[in-house]
C-alpha atoms as an extended CHARMM CRD file, in Angstrom:
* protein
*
       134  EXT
         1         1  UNK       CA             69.3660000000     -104.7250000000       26.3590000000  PROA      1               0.0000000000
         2         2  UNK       CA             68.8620000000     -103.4440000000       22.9670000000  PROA      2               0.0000000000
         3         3  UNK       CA             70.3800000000     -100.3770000000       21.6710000000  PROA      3               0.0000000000
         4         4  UNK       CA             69.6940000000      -99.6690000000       18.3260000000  PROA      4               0.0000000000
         5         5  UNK       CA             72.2430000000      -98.0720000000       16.1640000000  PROA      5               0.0000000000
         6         6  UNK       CA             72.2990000000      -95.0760000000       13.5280000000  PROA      6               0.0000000000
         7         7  UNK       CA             71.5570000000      -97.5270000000       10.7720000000  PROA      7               0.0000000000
         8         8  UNK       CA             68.6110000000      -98.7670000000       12.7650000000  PROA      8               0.0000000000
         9         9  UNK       CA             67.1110000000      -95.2500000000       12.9130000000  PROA      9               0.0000000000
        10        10  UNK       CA             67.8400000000      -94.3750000000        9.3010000000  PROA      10              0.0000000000
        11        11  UNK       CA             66.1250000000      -97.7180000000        7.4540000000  PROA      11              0.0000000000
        12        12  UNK       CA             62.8630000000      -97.7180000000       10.1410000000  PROA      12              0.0000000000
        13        13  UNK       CA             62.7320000000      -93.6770000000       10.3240000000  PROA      13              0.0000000000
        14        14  UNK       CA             61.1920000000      -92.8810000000        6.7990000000  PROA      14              0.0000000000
        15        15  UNK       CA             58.3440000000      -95.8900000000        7.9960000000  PROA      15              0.0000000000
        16        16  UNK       CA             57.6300000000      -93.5030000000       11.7950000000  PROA      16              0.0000000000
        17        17  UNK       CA             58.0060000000      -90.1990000000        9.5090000000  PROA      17              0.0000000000
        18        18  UNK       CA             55.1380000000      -91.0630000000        7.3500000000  PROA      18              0.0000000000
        19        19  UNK       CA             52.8500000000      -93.2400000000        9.7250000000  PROA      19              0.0000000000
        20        20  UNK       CA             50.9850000000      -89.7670000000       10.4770000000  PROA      20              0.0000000000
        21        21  UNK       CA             50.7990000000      -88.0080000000        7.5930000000  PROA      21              0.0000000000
        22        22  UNK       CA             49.0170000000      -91.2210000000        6.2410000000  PROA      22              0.0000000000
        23        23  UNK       CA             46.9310000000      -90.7610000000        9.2720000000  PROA      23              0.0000000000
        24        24  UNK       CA             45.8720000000      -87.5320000000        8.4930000000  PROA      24              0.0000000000
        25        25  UNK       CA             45.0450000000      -87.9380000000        4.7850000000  PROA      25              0.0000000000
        26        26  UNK       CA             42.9100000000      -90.9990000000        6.2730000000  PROA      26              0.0000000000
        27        27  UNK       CA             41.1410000000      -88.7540000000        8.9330000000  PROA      27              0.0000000000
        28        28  UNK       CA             40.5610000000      -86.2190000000        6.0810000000  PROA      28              0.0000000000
        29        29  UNK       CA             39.5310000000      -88.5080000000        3.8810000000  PROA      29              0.0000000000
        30        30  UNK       CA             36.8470000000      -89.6680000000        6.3870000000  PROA      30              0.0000000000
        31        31  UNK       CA             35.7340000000      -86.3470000000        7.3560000000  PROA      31              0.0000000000
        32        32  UNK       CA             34.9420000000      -85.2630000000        3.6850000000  PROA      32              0.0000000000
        33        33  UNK       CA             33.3180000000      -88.8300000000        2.8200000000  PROA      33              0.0000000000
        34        34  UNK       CA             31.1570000000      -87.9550000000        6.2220000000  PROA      34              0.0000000000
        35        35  UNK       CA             30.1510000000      -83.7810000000        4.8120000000  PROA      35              0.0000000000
        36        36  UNK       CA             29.6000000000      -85.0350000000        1.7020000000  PROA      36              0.0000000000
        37        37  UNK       CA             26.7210000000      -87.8080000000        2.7540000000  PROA      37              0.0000000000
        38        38  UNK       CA             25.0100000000      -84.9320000000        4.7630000000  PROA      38              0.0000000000
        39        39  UNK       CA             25.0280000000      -82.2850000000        2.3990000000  PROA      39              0.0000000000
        40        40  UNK       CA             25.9850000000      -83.5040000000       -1.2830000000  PROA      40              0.0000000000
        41        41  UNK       CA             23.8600000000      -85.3470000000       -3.9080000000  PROA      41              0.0000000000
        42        42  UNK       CA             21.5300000000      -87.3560000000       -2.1970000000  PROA      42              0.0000000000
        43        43  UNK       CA             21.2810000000      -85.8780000000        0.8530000000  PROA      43              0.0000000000
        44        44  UNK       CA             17.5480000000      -84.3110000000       -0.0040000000  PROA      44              0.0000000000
        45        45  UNK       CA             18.5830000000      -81.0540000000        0.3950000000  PROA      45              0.0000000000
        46        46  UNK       CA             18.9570000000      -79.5580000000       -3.6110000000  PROA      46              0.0000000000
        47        47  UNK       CA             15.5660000000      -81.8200000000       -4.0690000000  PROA      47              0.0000000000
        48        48  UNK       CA             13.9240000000      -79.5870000000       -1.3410000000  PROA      48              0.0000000000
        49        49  UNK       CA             15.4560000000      -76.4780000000       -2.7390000000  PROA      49              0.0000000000
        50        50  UNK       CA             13.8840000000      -77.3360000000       -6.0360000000  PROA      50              0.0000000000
        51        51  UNK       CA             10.6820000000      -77.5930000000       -3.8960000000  PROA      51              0.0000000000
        52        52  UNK       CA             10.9380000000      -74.6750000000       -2.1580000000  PROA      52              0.0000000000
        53        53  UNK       CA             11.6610000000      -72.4980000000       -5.9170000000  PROA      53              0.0000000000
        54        54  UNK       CA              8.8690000000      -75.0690000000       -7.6120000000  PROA      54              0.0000000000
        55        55  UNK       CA              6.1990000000      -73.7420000000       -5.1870000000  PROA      55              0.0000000000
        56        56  UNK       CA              7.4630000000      -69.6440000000       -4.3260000000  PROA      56              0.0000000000
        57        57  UNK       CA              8.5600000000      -70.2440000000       -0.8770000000  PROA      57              0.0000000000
        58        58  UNK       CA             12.2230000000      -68.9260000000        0.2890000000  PROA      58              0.0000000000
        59        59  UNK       CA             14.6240000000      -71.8020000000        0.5770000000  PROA      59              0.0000000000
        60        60  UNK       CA             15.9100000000      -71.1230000000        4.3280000000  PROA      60              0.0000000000
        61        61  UNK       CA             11.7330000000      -70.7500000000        5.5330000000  PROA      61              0.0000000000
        62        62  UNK       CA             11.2430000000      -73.8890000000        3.3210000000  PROA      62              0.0000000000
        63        63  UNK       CA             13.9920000000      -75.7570000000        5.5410000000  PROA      63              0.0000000000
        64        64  UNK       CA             12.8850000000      -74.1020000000        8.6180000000  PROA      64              0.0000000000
        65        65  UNK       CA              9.0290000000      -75.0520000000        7.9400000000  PROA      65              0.0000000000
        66        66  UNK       CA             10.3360000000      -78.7040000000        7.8480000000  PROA      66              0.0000000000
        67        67  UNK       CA             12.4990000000      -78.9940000000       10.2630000000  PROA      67              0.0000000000
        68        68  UNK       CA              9.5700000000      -77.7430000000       12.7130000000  PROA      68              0.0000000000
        69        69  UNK       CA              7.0520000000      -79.7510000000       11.2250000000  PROA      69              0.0000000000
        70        70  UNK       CA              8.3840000000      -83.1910000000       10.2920000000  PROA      70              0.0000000000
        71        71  UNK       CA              9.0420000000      -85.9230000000       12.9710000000  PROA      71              0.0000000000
        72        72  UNK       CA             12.6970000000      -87.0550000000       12.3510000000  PROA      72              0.0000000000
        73        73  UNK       CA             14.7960000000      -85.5540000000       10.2260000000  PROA      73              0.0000000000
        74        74  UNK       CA             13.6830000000      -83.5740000000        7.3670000000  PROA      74              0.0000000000
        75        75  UNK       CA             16.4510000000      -84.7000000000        4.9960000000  PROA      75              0.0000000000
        76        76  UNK       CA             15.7820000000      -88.2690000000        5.1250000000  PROA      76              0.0000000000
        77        77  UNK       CA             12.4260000000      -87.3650000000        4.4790000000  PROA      77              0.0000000000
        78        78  UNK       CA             13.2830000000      -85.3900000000        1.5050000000  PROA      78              0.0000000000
        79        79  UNK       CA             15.4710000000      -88.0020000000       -0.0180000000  PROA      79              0.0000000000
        80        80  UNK       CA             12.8940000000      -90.3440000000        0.5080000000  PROA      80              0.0000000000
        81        81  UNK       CA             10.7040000000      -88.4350000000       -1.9400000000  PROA      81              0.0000000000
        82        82  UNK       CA             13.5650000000      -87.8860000000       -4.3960000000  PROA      82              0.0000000000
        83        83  UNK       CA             13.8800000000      -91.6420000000       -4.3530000000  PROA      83              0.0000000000
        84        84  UNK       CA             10.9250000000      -92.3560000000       -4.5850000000  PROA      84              0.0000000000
        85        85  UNK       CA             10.4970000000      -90.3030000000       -8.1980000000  PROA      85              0.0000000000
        86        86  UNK       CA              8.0860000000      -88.2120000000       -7.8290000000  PROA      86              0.0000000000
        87        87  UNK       CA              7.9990000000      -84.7000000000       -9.7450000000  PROA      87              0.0000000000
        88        88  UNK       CA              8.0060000000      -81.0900000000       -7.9770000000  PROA      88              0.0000000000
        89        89  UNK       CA              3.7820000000      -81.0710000000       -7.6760000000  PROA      89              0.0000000000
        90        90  UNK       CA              3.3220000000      -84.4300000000       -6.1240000000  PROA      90              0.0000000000
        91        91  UNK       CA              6.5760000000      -84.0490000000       -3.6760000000  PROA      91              0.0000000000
        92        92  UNK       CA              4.8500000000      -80.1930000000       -2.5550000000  PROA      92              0.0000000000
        93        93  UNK       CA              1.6110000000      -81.7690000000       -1.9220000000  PROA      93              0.0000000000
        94        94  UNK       CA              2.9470000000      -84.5900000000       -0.1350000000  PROA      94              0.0000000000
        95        95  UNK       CA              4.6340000000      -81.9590000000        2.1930000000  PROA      95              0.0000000000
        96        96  UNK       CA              2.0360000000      -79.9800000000        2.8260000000  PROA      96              0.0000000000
        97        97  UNK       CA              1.0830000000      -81.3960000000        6.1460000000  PROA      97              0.0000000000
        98        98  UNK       CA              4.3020000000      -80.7240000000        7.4860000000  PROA      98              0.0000000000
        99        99  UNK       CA              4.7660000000      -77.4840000000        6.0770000000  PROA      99              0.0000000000
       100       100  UNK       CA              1.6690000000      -76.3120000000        7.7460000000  PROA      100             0.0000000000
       101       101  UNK       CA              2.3400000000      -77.8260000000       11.0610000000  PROA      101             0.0000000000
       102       102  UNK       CA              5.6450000000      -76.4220000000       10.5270000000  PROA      102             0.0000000000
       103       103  UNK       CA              4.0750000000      -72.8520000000       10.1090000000  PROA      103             0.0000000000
       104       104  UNK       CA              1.7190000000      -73.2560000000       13.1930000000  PROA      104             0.0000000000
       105       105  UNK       CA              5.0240000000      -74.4200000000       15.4970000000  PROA      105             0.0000000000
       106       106  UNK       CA              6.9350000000      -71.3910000000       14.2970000000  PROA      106             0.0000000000
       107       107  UNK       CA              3.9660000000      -69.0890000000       15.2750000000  PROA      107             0.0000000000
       108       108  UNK       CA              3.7520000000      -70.8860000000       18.7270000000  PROA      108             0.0000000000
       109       109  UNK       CA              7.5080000000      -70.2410000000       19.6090000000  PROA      109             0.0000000000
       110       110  UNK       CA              8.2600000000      -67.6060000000       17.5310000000  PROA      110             0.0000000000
       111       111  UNK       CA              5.4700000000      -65.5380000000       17.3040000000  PROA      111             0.0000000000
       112       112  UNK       CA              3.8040000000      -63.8710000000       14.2120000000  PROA      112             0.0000000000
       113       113  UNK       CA              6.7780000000      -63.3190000000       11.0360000000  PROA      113             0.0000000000
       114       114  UNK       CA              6.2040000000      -61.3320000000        8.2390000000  PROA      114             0.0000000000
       115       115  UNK       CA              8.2210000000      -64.2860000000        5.8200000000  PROA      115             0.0000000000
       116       116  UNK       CA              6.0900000000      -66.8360000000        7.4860000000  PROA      116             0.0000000000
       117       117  UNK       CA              2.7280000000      -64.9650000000        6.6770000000  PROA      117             0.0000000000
       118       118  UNK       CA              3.7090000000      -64.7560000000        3.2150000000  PROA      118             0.0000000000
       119       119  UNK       CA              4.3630000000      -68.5310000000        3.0070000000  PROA      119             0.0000000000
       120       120  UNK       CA              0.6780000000      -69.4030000000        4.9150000000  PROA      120             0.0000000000
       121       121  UNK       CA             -1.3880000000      -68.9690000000        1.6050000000  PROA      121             0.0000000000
       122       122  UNK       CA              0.8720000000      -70.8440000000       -0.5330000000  PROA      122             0.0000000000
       123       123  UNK       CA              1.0810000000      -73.5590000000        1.5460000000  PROA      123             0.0000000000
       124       124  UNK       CA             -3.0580000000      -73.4540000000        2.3540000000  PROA      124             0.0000000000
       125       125  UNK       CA             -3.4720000000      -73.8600000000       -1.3300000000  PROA      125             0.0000000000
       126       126  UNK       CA             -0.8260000000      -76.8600000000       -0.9570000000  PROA      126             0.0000000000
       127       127  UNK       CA             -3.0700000000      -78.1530000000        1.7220000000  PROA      127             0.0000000000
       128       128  UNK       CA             -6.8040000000      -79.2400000000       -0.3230000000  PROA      128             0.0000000000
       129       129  UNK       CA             -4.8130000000      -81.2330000000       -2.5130000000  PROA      129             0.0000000000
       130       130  UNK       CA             -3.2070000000      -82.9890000000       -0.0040000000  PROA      130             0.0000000000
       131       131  UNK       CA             -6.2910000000      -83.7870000000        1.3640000000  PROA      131             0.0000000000
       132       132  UNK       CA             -7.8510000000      -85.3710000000       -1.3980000000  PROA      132             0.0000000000
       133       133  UNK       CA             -5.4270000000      -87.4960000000       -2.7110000000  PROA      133             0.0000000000
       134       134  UNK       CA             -5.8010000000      -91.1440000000       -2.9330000000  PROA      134             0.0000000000
C-alpha cells in the first residue's frame, strides 16, 4: 500500500490547488463567450433598435411587436437583415408584416394599449409598401 509522504503532497499540491481555479476562469470564460453571442454585435438586437428609432416606434414595443409576430426567433431574423445589407427603410418595410401581426396578437391577449395604438399608424403606413414590393 502506498502512503505518500510530505514531499509527495508539497510537489503535486500546487498542480490540485490550481486545477479549479483554472476551472472556473474556463466556466467564466464560456459563460461570457455564450452572453455575448446573444446580446453583443451581431446578435440583431442594436440593428432592430436602429429600426425601431429609424421608424418612431419605442424600442421595448418594437421587440415586443416581433417577438409576437415573427415565427422563430426575432433575433435571428433581425441579424438576417443586418447581414443581408439592407438600409433602415428596406429592413422596416420588410418587417412590416410581422409588426402588424405582432400588433393584432398583442390586442388578442392583451387587450387594447395606449403604446400599441400609437405604434398601429406607423406601422399601417409601413404596411402599402410592403405590399408592393417586388
Amino acid at each position: 500500500m502506498f502512503i505518500p509522504s510530505l514531499d509527495y503532497f508539497q510537489e503535486t499540491g500546487s498542480v490540485l490547488i490550481y486545477t479549479p481555479a483554472i476551472l472556473g476562469v474556463v466556466v467564466l470564460l464560456a459563460l461570457l463567450v455564450f452572453f455575448w453571442q446573444r446580446s453583443g454585435p451581431g446578435s440583431g438586437r442594436t440593428f432592430g433598435n436602429r429600426i425601431a428609432t429609424h421608424i418612431g416606434i419605442p424600442r421595448s414595443l418594437f421587440h415586443s411587436l416581433l417577438a409576437h409576430g415573427v415565427k422563430g426567433s426575432p433575433r435571428e431574423l433581425l441579424a438576417s437583415l443586418e447581414k443581408a445589407t439592407l438600409d433602415l427603410d428596406q429592413a422596416s418595410v420588410e418587417l412590416a408584416p410581422s409588426l402588424s401581426r405582432g400588433i393584432e396578437r398583442m390586442e388578442a391577449h392583451f387587450g387594447p394599449q395606449e403604446m400599441v395604438d400609437r405604434a398601429k399608424p406607423i406601422v399601417a403606413s409601413l404596411m402599402p409598401a410592403s405590399e408592393h414590393k417586388p
